[in-house]
C-alpha positions in Angstrom: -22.9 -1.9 -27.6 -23.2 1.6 -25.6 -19.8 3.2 -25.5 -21.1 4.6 -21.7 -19.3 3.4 -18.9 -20.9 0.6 -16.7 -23.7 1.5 -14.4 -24.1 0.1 -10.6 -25.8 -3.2 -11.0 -24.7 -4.1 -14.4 -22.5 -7.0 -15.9 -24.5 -9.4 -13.4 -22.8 -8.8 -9.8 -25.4 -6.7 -7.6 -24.6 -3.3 -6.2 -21.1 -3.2 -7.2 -20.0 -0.3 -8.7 -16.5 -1.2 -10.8 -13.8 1.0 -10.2 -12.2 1.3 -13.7 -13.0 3.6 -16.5 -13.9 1.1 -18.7 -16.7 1.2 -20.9 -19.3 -1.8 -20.6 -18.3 -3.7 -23.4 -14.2 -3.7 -22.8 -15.6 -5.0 -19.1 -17.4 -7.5 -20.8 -14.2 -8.5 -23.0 -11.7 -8.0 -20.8 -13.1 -9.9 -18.3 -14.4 -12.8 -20.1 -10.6 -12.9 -21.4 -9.2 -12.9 -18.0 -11.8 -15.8 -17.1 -10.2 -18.0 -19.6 -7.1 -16.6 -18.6 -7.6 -17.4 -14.7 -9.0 -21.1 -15.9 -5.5 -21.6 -17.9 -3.4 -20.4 -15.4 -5.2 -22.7 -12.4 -4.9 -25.8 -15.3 -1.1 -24.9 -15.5 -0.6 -24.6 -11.4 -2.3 -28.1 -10.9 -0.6 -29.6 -14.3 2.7 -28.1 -12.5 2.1 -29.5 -9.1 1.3 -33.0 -10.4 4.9 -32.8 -12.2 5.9 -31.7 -8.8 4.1 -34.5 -6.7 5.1 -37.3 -9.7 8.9 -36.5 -10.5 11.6 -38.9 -10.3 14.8 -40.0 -11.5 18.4 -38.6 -11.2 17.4 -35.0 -11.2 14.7 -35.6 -8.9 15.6 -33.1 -6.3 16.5 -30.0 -8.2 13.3 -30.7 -10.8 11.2 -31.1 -7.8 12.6 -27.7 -5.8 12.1 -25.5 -9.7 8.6 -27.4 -10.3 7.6 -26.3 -6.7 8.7 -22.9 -6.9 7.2 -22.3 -10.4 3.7 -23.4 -9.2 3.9 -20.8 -6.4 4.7 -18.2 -8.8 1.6 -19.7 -10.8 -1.0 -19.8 -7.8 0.3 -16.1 -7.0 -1.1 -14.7 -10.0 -4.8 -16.4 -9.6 -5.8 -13.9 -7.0 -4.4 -11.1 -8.8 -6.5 -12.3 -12.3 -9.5 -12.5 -10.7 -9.8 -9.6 -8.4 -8.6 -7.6 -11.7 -11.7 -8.9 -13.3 -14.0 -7.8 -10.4 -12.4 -4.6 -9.8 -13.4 -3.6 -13.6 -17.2 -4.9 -12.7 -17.3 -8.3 -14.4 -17.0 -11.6 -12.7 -14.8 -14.4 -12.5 -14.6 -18.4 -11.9 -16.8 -19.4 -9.4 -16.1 -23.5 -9.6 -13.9 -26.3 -10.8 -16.2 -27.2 -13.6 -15.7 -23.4 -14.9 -12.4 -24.1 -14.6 -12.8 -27.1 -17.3 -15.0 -25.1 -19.3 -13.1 -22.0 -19.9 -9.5 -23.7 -19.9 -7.5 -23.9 -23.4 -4.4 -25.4 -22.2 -4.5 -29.5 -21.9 -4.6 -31.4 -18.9 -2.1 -34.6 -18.2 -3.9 -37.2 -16.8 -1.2 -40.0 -17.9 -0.5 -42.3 -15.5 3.3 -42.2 -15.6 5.1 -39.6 -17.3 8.9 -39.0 -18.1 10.4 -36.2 -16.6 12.2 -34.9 -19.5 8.7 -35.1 -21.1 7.0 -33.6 -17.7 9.1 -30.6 -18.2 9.0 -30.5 -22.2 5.0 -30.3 -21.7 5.5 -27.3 -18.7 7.7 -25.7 -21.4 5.2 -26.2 -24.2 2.3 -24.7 -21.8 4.5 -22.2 -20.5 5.0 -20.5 -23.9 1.0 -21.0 -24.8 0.3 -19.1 -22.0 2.7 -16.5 -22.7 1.1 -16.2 -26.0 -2.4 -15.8 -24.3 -1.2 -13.1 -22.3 0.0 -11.3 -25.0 -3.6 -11.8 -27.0 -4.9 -10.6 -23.8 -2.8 -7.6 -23.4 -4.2 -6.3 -27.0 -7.8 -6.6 -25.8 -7.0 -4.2 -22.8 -4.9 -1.9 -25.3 -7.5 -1.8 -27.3 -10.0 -0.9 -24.2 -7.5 1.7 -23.0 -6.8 -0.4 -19.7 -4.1 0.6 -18.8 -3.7 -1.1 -15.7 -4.6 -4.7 -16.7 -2.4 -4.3 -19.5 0.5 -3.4 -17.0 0.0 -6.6 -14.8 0.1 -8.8 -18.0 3.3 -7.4 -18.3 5.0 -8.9 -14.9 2.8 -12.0 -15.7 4.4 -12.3 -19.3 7.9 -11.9 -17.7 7.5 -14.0 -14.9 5.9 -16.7 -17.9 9.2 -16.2 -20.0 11.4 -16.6 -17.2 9.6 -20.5 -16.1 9.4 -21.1 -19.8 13.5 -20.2 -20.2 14.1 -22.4 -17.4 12.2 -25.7 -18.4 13.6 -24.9 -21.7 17.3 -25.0 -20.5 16.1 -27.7 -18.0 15.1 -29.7 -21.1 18.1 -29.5 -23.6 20.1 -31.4 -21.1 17.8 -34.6 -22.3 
């Protein structure tokens, strides 16, 4: 691949001329990282919400309230992910089905599930995508993007922080 930075027109989106200093092939890795990255994340809001929407038992309220306010947290970041992507000149998710394509964490379509096993499975996803993050923030180091790298950082944090309360959360079971 050329190690010259991206011209106007390239990586498939038109006129736009990316604002990074980013040669063409870290755009074309970074971004393709941050698409799977932006198709876990909206897998984990929705998985999230449906814990939210389907809780129950004696901790209903207080599991509800920290499922509700974790998802938030999630969603915030999608916009963030995806205009990253576009500001280095690649492109992101454009549908639902790319959302299935490009997602690695496992949706929970069950029928009924228990909530110490609703928030075990958060916990589980939680930590997955704390490790994609971090496999993502290598492929920026290694691109010299500086400023991707530095918003995986808040996103890790914010990740360890759900994942340390879903953890806690869970060792009561």
């Amino acid at each position: 691949m050329s190690k010259m930075a991206i011209s106007p027109g390239e990586a498939g989106i038109g006129d736009f001329e990316p604002t990074a200093d980013v040669v063409r092939n870290g755009v074309e890795e970074i971004s393709g990282d941050l698409r799977r990255l932006l198709a876990d994340v909206f897998a984990l809001y929705l998985k999230t919400k449906n814990f939210h929407w389907h809780m129950s038992g004696r901790h209903f309220r207080d599991y509800h309230l920290l499922l509700d306010e974790q998802a938030e947290q999630i969603f915030a970041m999608t916009d963030d992910i995806a205009e990253r992507a576009r500001k280095l000149g690649g492109n992101t998710l454009h549908s639902i089905s790319e959302i299935s394509k490009h997602q690695r964490l496992k949706d929970d379509n069950r029928e009924s599930v228990l909530p110490e096993d609703m928030l075990a499975g958060l916990c589980t996803d939680n930590r997955e995508l704390t490790r994609f993050l971090r496999m993502s923030h290598k492929i920026c180091e290694e691109h010299n993007d500086v400023a991707t790298a530095s918003l995986i950082e808040g996103w890790i944090d914010e990740t360890e922080r759900r994942t340390w309360f879903l953890s806690e959360a869970v060792r009561d079971h």
